[in-house]
N, C-alpha and C positions, 0 to 999 in steps of 0.2 A: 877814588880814581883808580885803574884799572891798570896794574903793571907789569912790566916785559914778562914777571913770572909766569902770573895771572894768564896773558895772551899766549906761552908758549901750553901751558897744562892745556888749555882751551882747544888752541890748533892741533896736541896730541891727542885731543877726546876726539877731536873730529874725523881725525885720521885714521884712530883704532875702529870707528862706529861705521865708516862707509868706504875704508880702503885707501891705500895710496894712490890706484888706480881712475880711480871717480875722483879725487879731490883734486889732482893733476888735472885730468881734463875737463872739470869745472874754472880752473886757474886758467887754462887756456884761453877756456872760450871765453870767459871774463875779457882776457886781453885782449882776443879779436875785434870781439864787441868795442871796445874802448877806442880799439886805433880806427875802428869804423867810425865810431862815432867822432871822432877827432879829427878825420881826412873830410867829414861830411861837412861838420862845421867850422872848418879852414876856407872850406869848397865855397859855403854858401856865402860868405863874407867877398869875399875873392871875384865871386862872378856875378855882374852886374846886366849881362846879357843874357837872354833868354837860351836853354838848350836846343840844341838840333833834337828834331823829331827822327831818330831809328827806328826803322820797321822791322817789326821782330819778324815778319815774314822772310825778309832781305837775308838774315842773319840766321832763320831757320834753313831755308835753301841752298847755304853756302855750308850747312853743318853736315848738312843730308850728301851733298857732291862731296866732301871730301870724308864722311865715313868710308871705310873698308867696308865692301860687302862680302858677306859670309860665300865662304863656299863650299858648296857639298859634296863631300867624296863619296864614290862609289865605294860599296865593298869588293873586295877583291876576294877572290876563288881562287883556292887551288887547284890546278888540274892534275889527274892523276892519269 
């Protein structure tokens, strides 16, 4: 059986081999995953009636009116 020692050297090879920066956001994403998967299957226990149908059109239309449109400046001249 594999112990605390064991699993700390392990987690140290892992960390020298691919960064503390990648093993963090593997650990993250791990967790989002997890709490996605956990709100999903709360969800589907929970609700017994069918979802409303959202059109993604509805929801693209409403994304596009409240973007900022870009605006273009002129260049500006000096006069001499």
């Amino acid at each position: 059986m594999i112990g605390a020692t064991e699993i700390i050297i392990i987690l140290a090879v892992i960390v020298f081999l691919f960064g503390g920066k990648r093993v963090v956001a593997w650990v993250r994403n791990l967790g989002e995953a997890k709490r996605e998967f956990d709100k999903e299957f709360k969800g589907e226990k929970s609700e017994e009636k069918p979802k409303k149908k959202s059109t993604a059109k509805k929801a693209s239309k409403a994304k596009k009116k409240s973007s900022p449109k870009k605006k273009t400046s002129a260049k500006k001249t000096k006069k001499k």
